[in-house]
C-alpha positions as semicolon CSV with decimal commas, in nm:
position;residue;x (nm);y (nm);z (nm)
1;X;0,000;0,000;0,000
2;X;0,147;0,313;-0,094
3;X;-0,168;0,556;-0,174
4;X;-0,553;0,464;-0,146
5;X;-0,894;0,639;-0,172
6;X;-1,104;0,523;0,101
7;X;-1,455;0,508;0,186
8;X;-1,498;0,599;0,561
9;X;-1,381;0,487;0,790
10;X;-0,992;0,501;0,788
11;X;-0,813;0,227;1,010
12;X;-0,543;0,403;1,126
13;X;-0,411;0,118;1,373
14;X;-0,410;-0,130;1,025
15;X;-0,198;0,163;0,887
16;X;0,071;0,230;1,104
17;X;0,104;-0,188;1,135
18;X;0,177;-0,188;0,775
19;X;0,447;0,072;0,821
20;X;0,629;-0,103;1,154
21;X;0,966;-0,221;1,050
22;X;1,228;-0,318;1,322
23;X;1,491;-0,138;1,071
24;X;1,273;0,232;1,190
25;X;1,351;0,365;1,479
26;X;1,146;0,733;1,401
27;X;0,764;0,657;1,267
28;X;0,562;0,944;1,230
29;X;0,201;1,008;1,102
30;X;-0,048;1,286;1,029
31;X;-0,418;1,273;1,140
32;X;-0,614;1,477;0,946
33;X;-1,011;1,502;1,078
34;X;-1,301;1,729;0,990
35;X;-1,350;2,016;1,225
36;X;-1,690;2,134;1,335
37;X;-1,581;2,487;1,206
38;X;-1,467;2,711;0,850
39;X;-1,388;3,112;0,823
40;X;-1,655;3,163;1,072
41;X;-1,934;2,898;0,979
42;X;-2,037;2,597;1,202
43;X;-1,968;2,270;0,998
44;X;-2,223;1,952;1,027
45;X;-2,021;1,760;0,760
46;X;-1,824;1,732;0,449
47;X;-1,829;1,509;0,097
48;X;-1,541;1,412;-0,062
49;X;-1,500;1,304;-0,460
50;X;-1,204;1,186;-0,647
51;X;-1,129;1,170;-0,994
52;X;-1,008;0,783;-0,865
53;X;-0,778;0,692;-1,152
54;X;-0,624;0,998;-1,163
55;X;-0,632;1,046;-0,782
56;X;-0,431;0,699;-0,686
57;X;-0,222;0,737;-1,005
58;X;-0,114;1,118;-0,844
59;X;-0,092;0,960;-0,493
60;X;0,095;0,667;-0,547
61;X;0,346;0,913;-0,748
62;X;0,409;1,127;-0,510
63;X;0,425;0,871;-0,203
64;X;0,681;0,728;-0,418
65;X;0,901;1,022;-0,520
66;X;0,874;1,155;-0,131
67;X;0,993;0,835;-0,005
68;X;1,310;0,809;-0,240
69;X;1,410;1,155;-0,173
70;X;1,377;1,105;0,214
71;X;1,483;0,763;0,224
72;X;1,149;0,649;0,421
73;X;0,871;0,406;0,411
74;X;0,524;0,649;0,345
75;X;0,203;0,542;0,267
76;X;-0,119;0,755;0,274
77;X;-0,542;0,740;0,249
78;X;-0,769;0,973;0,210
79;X;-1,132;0,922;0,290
80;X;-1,422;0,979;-0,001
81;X;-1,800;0,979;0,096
82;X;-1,970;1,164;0,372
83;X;-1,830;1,253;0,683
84;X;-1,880;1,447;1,023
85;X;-1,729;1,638;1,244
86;X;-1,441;1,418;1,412
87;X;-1,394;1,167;1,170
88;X;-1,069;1,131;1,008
89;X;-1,035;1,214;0,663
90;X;-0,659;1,163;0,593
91;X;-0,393;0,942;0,731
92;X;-0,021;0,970;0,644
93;X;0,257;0,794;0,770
94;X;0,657;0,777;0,702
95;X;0,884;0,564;0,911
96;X;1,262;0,604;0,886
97;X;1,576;0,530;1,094
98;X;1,569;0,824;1,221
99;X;1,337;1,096;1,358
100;X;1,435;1,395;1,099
101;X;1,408;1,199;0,769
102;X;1,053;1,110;0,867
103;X;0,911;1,475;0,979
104;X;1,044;1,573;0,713
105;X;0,837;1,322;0,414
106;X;0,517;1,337;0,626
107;X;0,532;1,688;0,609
108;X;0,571;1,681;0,251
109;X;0,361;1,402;0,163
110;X;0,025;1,580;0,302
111;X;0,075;1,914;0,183
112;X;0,155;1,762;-0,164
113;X;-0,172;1,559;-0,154
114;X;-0,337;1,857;-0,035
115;X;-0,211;2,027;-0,332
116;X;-0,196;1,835;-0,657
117;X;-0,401;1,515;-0,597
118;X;-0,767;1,562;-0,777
119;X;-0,975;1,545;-0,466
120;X;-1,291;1,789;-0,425
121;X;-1,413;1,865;-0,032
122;X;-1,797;1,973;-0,010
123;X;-1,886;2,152;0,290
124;X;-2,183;2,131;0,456
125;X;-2,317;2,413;0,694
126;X;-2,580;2,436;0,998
127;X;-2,668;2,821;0,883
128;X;-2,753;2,743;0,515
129;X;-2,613;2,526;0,198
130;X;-2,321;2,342;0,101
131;X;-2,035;2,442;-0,056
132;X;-1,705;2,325;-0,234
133;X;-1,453;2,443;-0,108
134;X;-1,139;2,591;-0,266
135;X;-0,823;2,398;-0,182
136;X;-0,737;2,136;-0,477
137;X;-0,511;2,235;-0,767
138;X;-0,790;2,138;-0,938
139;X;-1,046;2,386;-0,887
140;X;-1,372;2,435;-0,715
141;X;-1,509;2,088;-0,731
142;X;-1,547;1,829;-0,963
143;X;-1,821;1,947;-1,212
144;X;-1,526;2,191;-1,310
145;X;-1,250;1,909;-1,324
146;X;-1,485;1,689;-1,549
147;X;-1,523;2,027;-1,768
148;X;-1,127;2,037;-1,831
149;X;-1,015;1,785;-1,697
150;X;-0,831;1,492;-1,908
């Protein structure tokens, strides 16, 4: 497992097994869960959609290339579907020899997913309608990526 779309939930115990390795001595992961809040607005949920070829294709890539370059293990999921406030959305994980090395991919690794893998959040508000909101390369959701999209 290197990258995965997931429908909730996310297993993170099942994840972090997958990275153990008694040649890692620093093993360190990112939780990333919805918050109840956005600029000012209560949140009751969100939806996620993926382009899923595209998405895993983009994901495995770059859990690959971050690895290499940091000399880690790395694997990450992100969660499609509906989900609340509290539930965890994305998980991502590097283990390493050593402490720095693995900061240092995890780091990377989610703020490259955040950025350049084709996955659309959906917003959902207690004071009035949903929205997509802004935050993929791709645009502002996936009626727009289907548009010009490959």
């Amino acid at each position: 497992m290197t990258f995965l779309l997931e429908p909730h939930p996310i297993d993170p115990a099942a994840l972090r097994a997958q990275l153990a390795s008694p040649d890692c001595g620093g093993f360190v992961f990112f939780e990333g869960r919805v918050r109840d809040h956005h600029e000012g607005r209560v949140v009751t949920g969100l939806h996620y959609e993926a382009y899923r070829e595209l998405a895993e294709k983009e994901g495995r890539r770059l859990v690959d290339e971050i690895a290499a370059k940091h000399g880690v293990r790395a694997a990450a999921v992100h969660a499609t579907g509906t989900l609340v406030p509290g539930d965890l959305a994305v998980w991502v994980g590097a283990a390493a020899a050593h402490r720095d090395a693995a900061f240092a991919a995890c780091r990377e690794l989610i703020d490259s997913i955040k950025a350049r893998v084709p996955i659309w959040k959906q917003e959902t508000y207690a004071d009035g309608p949903s929205e997509w909101v802004e935050g993929c390369a791709c645009g502002a959701g996936p009626d727009r990526a289907r548009r010009s999209g490959p």
